[in-house]
mmCIF file of the N, C-alpha and C atoms, coordinates in Angstrom:
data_MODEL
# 
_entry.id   MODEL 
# 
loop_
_atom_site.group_PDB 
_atom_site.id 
_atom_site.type_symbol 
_atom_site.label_atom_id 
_atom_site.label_alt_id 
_atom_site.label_comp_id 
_atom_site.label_asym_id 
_atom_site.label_entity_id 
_atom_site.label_seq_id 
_atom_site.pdbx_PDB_ins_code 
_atom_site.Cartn_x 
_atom_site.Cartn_y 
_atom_site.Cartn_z 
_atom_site.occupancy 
_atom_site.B_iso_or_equiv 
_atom_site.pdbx_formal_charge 
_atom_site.auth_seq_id 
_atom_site.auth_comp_id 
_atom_site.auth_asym_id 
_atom_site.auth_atom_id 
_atom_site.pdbx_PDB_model_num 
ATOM 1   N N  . UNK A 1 1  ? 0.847   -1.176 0.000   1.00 0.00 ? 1  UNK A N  1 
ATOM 2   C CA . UNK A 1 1  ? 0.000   0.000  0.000   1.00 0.00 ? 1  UNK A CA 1 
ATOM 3   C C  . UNK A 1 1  ? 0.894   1.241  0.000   1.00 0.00 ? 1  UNK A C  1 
ATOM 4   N N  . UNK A 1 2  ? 0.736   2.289  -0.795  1.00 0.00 ? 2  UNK A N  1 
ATOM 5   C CA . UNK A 1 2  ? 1.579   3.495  -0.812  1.00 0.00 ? 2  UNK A CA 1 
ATOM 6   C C  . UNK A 1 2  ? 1.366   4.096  0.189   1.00 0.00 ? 2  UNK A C  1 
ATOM 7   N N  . UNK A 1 3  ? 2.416   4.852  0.644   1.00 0.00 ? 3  UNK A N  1 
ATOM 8   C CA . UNK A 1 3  ? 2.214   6.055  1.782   1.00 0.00 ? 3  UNK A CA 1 
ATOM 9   C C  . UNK A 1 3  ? 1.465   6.894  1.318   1.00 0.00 ? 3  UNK A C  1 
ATOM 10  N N  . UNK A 1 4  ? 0.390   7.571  2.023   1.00 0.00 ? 4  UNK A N  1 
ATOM 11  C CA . UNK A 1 4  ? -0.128  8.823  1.505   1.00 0.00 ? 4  UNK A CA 1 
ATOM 12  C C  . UNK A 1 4  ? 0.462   10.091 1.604   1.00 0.00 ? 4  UNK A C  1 
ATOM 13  N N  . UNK A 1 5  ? 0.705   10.909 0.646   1.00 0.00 ? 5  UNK A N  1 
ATOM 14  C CA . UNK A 1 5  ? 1.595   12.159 0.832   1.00 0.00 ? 5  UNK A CA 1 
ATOM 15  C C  . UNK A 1 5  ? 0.639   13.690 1.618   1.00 0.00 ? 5  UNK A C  1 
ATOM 16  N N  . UNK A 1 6  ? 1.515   13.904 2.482   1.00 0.00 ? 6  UNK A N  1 
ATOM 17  C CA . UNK A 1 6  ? 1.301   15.038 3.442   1.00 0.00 ? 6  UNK A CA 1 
ATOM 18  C C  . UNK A 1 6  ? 1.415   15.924 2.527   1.00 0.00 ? 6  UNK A C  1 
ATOM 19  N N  . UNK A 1 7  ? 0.104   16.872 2.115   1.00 0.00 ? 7  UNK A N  1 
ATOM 20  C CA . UNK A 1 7  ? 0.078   18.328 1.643   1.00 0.00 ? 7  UNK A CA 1 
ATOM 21  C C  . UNK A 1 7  ? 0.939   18.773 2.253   1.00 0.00 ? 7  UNK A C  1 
ATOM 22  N N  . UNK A 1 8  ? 0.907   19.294 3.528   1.00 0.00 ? 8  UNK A N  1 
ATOM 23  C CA . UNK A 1 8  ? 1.600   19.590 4.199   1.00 0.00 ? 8  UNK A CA 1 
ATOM 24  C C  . UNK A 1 8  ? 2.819   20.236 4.202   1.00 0.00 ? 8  UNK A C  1 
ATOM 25  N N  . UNK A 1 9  ? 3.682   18.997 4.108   1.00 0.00 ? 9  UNK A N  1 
ATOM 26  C CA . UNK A 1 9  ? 4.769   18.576 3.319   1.00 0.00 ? 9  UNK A CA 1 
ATOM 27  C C  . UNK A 1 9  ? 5.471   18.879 2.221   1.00 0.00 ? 9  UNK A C  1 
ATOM 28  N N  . UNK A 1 10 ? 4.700   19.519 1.307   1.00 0.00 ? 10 UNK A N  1 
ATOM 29  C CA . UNK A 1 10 ? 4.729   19.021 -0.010  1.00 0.00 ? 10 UNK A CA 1 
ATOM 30  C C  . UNK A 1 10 ? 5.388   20.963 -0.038  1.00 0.00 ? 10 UNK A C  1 
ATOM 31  N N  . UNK A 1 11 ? 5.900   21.671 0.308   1.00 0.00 ? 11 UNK A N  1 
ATOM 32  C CA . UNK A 1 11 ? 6.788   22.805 0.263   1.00 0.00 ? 11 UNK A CA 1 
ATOM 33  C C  . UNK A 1 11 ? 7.850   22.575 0.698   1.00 0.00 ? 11 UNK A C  1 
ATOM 34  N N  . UNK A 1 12 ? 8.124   21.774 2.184   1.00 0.00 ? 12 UNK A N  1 
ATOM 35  C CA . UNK A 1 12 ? 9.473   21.243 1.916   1.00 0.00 ? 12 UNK A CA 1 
ATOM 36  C C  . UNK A 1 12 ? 9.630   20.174 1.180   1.00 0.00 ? 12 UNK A C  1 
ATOM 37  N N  . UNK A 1 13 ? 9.218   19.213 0.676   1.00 0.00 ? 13 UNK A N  1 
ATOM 38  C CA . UNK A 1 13 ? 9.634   18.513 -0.387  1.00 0.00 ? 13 UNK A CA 1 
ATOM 39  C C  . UNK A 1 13 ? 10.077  19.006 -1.699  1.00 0.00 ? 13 UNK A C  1 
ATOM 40  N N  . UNK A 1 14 ? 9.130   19.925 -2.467  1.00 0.00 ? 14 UNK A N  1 
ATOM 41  C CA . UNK A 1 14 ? 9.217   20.612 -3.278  1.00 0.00 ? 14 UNK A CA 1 
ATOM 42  C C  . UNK A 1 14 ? 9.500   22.026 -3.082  1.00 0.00 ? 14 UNK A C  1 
ATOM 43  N N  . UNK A 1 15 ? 10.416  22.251 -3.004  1.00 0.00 ? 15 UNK A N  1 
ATOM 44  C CA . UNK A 1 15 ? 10.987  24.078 -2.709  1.00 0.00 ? 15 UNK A CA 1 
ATOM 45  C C  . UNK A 1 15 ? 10.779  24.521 -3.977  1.00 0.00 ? 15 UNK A C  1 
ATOM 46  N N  . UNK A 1 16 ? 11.683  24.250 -5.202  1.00 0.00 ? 16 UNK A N  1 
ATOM 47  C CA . UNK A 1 16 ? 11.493  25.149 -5.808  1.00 0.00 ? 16 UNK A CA 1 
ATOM 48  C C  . UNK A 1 16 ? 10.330  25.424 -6.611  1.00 0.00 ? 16 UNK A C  1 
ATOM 49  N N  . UNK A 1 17 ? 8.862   24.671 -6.232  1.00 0.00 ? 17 UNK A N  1 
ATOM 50  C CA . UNK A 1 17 ? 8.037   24.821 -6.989  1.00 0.00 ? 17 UNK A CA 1 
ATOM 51  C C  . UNK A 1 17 ? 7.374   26.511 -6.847  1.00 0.00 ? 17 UNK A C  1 
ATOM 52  N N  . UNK A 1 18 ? 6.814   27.046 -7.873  1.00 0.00 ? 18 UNK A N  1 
ATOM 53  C CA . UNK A 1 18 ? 6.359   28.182 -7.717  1.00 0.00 ? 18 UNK A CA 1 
ATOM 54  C C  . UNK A 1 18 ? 5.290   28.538 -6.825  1.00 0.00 ? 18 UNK A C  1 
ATOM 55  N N  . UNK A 1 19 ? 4.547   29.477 -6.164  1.00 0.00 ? 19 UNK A N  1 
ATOM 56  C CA . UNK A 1 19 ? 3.329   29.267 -5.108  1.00 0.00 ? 19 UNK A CA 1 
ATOM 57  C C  . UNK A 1 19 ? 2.156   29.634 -5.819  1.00 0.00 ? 19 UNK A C  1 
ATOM 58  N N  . UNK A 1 20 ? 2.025   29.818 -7.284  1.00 0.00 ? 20 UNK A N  1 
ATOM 59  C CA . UNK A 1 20 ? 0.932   29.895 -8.103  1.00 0.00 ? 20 UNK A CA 1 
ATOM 60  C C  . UNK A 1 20 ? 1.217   29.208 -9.668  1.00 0.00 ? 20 UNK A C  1 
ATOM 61  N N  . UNK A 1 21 ? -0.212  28.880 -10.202 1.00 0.00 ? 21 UNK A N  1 
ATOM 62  C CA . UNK A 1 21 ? 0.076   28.292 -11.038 1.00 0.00 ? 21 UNK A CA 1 
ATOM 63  C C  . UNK A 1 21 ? 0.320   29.205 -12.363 1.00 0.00 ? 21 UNK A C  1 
ATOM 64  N N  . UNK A 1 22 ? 0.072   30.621 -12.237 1.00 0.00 ? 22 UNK A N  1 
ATOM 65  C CA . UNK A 1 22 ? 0.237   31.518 -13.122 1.00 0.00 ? 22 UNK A CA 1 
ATOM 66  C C  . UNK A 1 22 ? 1.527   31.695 -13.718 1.00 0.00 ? 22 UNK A C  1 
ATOM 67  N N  . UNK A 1 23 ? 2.401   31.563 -12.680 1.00 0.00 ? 23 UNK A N  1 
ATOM 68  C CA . UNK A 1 23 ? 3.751   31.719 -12.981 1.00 0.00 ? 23 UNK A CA 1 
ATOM 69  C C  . UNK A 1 23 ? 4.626   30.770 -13.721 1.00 0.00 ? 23 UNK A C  1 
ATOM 70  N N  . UNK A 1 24 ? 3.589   29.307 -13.403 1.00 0.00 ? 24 UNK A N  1 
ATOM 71  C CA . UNK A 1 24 ? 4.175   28.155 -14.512 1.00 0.00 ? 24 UNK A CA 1 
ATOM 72  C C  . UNK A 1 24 ? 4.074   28.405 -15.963 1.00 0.00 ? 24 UNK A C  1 
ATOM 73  N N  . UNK A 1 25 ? 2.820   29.078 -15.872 1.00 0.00 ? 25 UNK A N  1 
ATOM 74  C CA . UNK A 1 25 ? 1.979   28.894 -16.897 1.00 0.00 ? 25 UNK A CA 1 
ATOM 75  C C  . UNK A 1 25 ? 3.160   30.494 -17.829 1.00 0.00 ? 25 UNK A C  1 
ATOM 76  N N  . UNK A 1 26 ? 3.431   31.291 -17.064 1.00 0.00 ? 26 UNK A N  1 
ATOM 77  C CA . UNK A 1 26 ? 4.644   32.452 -18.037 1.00 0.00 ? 26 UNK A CA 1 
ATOM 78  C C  . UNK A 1 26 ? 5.550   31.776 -18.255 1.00 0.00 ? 26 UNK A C  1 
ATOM 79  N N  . UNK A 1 27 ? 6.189   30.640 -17.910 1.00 0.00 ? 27 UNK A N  1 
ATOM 80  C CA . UNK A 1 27 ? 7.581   30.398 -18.214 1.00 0.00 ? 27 UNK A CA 1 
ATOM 81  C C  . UNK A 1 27 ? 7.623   28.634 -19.146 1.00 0.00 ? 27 UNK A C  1 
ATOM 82  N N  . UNK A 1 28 ? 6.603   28.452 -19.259 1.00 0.00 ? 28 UNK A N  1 
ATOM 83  C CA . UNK A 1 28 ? 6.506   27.461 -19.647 1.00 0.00 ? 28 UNK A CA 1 
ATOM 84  C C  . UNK A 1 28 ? 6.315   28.132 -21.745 1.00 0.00 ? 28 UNK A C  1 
ATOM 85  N N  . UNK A 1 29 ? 7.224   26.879 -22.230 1.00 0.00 ? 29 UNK A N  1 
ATOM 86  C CA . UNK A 1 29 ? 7.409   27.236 -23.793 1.00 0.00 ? 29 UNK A CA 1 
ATOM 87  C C  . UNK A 1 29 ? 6.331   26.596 -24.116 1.00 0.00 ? 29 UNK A C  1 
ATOM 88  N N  . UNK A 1 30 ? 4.786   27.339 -24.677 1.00 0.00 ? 30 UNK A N  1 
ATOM 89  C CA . UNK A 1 30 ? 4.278   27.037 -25.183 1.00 0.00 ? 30 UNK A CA 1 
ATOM 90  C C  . UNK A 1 30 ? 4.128   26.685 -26.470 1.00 0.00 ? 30 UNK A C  1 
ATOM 91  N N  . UNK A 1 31 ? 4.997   26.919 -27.467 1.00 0.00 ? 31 UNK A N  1 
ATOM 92  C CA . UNK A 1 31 ? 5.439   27.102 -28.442 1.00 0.00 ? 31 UNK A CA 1 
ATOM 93  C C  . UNK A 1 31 ? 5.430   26.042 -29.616 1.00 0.00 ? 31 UNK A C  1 
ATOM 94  N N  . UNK A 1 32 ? 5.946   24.497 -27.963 1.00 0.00 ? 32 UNK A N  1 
ATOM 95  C CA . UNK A 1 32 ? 5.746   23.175 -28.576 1.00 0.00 ? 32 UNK A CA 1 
ATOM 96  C C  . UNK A 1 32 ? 4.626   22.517 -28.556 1.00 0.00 ? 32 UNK A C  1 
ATOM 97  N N  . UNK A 1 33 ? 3.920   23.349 -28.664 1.00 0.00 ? 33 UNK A N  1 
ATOM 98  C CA . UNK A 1 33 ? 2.467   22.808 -28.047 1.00 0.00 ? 33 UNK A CA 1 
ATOM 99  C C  . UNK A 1 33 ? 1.739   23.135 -29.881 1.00 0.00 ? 33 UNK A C  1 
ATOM 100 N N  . UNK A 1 34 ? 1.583   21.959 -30.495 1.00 0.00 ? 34 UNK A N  1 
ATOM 101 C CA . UNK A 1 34 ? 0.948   22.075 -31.786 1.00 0.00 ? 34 UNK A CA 1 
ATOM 102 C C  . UNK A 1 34 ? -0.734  21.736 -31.737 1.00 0.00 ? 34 UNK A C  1 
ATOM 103 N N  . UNK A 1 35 ? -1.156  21.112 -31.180 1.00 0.00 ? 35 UNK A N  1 
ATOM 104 C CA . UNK A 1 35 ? -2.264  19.997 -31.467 1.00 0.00 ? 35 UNK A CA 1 
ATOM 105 C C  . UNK A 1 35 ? -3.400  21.207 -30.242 1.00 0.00 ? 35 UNK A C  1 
ATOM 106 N N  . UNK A 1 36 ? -4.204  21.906 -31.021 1.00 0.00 ? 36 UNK A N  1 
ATOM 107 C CA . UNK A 1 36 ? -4.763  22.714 -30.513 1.00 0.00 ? 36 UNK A CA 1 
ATOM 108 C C  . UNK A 1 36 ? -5.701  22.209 -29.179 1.00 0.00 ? 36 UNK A C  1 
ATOM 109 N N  . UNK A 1 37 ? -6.086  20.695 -28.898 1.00 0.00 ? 37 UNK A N  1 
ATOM 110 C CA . UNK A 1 37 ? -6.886  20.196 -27.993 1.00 0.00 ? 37 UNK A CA 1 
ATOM 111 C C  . UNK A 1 37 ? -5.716  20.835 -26.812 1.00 0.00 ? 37 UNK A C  1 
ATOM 112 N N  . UNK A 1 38 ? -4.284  20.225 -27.148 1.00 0.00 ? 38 UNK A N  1 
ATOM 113 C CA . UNK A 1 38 ? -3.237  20.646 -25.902 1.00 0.00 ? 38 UNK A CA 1 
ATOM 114 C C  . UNK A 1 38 ? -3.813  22.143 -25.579 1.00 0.00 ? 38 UNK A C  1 
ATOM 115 N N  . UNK A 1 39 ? -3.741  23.007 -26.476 1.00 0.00 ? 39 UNK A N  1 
ATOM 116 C CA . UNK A 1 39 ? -3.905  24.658 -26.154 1.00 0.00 ? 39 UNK A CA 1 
ATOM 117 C C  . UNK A 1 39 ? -4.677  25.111 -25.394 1.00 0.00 ? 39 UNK A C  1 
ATOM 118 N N  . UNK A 1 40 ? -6.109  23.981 -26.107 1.00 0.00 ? 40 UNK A N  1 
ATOM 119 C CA . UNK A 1 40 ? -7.215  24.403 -25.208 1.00 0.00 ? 40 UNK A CA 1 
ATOM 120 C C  . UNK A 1 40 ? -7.349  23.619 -23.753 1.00 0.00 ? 40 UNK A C  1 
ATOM 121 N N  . UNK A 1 41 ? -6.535  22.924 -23.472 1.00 0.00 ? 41 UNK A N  1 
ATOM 122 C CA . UNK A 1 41 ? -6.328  21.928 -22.222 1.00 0.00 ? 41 UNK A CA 1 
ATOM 123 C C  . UNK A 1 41 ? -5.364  23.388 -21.147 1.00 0.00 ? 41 UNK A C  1 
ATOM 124 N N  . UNK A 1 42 ? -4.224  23.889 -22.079 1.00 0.00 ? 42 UNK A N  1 
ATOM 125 C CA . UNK A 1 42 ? -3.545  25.038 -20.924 1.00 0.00 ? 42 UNK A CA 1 
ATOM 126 C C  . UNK A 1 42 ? -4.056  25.989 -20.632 1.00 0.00 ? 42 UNK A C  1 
ATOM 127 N N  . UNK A 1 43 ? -5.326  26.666 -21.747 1.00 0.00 ? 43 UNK A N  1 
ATOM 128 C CA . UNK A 1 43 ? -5.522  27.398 -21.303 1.00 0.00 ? 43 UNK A CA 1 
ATOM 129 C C  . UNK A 1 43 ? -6.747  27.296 -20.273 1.00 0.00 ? 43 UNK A C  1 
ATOM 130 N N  . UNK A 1 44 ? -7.607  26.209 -20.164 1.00 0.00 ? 44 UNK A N  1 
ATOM 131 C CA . UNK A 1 44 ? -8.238  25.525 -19.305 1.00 0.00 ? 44 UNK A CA 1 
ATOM 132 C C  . UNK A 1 44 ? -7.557  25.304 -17.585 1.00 0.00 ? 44 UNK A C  1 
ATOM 133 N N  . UNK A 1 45 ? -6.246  25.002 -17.799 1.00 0.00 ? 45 UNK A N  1 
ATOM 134 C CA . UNK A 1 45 ? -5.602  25.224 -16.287 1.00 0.00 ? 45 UNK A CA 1 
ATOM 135 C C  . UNK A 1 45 ? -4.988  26.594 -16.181 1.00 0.00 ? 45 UNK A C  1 
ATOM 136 N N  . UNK A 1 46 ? -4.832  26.996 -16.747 1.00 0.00 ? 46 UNK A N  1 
ATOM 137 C CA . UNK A 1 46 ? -4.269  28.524 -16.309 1.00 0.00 ? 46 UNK A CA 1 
ATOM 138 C C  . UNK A 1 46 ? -5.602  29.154 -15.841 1.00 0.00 ? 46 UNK A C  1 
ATOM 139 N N  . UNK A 1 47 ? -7.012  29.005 -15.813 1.00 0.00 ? 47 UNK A N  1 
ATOM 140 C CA . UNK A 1 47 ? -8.077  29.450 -15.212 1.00 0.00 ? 47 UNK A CA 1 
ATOM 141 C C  . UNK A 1 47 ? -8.056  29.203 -13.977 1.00 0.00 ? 47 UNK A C  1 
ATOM 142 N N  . UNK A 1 48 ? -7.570  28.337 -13.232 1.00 0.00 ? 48 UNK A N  1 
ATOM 143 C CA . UNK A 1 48 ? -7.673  27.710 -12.302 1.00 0.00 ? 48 UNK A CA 1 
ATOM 144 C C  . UNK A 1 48 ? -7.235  28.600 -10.910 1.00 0.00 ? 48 UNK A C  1 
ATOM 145 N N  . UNK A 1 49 ? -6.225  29.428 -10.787 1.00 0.00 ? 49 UNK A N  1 
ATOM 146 C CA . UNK A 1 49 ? -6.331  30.847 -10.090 1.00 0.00 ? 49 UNK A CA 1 
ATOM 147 C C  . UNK A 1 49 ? -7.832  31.646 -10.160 1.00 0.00 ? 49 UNK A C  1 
ATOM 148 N N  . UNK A 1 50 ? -8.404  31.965 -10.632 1.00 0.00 ? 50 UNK A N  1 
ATOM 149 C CA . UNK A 1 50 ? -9.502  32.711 -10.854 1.00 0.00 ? 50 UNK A CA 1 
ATOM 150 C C  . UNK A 1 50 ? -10.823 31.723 -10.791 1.00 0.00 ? 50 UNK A C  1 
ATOM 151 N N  . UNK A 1 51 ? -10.586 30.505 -10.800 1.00 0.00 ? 51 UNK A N  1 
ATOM 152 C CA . UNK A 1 51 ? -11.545 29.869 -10.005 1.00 0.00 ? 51 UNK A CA 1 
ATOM 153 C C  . UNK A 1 51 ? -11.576 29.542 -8.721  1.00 0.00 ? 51 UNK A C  1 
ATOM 154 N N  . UNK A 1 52 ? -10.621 29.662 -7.815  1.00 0.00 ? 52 UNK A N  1 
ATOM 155 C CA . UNK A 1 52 ? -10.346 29.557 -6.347  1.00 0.00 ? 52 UNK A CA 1 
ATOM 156 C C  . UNK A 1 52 ? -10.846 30.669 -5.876  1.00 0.00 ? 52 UNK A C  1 
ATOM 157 N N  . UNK A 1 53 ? -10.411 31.618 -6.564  1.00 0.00 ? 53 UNK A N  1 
ATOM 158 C CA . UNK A 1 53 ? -10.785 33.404 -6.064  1.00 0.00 ? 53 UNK A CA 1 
ATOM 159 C C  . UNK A 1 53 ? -12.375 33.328 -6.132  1.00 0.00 ? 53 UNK A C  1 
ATOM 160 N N  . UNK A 1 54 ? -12.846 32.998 -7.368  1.00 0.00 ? 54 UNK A N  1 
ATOM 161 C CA . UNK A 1 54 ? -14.714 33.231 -7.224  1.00 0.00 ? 54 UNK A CA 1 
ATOM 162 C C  . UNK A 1 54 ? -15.075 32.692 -6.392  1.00 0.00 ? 54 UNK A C  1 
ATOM 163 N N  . UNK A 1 55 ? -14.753 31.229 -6.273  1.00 0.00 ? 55 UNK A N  1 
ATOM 164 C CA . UNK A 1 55 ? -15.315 30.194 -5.289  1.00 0.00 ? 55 UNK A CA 1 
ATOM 165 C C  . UNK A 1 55 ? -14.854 30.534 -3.668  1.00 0.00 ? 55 UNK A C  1 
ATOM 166 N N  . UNK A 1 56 ? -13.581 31.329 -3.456  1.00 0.00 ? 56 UNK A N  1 
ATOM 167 C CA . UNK A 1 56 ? -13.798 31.785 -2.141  1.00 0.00 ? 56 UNK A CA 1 
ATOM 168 C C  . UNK A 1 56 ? -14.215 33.000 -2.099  1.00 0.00 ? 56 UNK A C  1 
ATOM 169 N N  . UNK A 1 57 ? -14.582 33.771 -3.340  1.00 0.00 ? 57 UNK A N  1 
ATOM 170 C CA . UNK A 1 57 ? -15.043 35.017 -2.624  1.00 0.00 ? 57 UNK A CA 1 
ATOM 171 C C  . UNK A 1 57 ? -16.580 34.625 -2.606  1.00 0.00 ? 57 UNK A C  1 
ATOM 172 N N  . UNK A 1 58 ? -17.147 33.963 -2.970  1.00 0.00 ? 58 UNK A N  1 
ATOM 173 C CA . UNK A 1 58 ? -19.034 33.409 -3.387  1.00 0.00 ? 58 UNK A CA 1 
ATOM 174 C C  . UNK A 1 58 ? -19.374 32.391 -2.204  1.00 0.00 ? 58 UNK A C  1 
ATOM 175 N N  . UNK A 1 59 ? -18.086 32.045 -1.416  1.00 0.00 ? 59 UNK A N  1 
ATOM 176 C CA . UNK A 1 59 ? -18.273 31.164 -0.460  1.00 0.00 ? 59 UNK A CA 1 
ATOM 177 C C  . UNK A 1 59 ? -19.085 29.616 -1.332  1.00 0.00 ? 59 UNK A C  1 
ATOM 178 N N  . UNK A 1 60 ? -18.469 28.970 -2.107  1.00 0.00 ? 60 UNK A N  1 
ATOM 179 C CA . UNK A 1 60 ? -19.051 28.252 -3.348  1.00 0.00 ? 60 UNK A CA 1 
ATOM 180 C C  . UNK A 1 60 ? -17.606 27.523 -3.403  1.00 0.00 ? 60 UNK A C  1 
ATOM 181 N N  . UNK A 1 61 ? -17.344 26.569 -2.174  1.00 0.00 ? 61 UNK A N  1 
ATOM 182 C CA . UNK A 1 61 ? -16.106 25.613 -2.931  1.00 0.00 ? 61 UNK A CA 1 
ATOM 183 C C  . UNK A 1 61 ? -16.669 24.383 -3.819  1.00 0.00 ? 61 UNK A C  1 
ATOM 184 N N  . UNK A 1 62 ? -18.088 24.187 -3.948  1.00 0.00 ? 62 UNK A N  1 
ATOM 185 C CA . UNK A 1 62 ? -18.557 23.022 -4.821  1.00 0.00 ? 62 UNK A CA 1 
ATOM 186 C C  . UNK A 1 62 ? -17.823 23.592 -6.428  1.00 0.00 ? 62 UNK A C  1 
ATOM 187 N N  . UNK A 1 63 ? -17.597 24.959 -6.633  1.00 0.00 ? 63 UNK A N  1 
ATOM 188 C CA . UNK A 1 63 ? -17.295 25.724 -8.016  1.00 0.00 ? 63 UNK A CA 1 
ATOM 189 C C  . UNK A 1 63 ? -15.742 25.135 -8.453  1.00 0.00 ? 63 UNK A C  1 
ATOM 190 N N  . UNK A 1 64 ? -15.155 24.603 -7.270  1.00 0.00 ? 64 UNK A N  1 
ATOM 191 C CA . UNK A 1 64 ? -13.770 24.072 -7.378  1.00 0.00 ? 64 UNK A CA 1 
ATOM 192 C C  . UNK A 1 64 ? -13.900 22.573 -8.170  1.00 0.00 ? 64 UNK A C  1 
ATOM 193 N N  . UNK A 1 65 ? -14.826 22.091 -7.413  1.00 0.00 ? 65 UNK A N  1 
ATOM 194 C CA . UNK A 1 65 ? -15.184 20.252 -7.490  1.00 0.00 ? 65 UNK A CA 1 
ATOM 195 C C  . UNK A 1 65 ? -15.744 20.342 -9.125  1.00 0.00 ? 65 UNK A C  1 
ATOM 196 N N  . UNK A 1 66 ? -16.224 21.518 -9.709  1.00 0.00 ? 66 UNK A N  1 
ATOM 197 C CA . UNK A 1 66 ? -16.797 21.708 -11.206 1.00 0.00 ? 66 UNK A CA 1 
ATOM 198 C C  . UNK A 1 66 ? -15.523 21.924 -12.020 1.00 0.00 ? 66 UNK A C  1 
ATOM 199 N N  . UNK A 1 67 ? -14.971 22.678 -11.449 1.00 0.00 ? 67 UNK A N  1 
ATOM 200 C CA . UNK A 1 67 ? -13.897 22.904 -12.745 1.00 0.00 ? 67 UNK A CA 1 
ATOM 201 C C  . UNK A 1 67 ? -12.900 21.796 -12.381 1.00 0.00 ? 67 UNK A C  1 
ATOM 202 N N  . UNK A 1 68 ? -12.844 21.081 -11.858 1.00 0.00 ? 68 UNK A N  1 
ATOM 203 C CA . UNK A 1 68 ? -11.800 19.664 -11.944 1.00 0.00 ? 68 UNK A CA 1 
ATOM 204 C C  . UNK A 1 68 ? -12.545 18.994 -12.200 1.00 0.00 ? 68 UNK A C  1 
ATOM 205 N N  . UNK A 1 69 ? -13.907 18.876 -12.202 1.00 0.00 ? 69 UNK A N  1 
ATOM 206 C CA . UNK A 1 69 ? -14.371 17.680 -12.838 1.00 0.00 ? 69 UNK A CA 1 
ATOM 207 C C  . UNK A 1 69 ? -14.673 17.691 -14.610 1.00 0.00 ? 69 UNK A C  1 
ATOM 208 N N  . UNK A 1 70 ? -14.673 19.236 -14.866 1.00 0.00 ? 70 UNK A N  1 
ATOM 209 C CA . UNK A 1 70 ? -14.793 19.442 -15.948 1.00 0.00 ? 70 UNK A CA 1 
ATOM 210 C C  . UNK A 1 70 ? -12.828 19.641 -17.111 1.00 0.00 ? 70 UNK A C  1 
ATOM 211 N N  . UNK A 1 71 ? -12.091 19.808 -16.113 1.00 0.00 ? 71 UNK A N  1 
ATOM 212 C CA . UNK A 1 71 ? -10.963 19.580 -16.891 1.00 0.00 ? 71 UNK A CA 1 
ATOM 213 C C  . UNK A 1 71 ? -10.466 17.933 -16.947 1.00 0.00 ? 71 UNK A C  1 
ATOM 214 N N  . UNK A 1 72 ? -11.290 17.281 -16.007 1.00 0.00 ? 72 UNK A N  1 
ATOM 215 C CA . UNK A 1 72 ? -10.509 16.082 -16.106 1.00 0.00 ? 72 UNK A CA 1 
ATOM 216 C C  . UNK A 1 72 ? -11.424 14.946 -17.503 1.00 0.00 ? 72 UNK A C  1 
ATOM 217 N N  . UNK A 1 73 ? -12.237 15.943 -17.947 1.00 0.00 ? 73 UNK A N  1 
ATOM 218 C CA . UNK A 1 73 ? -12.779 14.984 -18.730 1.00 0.00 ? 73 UNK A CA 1 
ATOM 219 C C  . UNK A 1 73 ? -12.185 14.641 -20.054 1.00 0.00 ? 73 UNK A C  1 
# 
């Protein structure tokens, strides 16, 4: 059975990760990205800041459980 990983955790494990996903999303070469489903898949997670913000400012975290259920399809 795998260990389950501590959120927690998961800043000292991962230091140099960035603390938003916006910032992946500037430095990342989109460039190689041909096959327009990919395009519309990044620009689908780069929303994902601005869905945390509605859903905590609307007091509406079910709005979170929608947009992951709707990118994972």
């Amino acid at each position: 059975m795998p260990v389950p990983v501590d959120i927690r955790n998961a800043r000292a494990a991962f230091p140099d990760l960035p603390d938003d996903v916006a910032s992946l999303v500037e430095v990342a070469d989109l460039a190689q990205l041909s096959d327009p489903a990919e395009l519309a898949l990044m620009r689908q997670i780069a929303l994902y800041p601005r869905v945390v913000e509605a859903a905590a400012a609307a007091h509406e975290p079910h709005r979170i459980a929608f947009y992951l259920f709707d990118l994972a399809k």
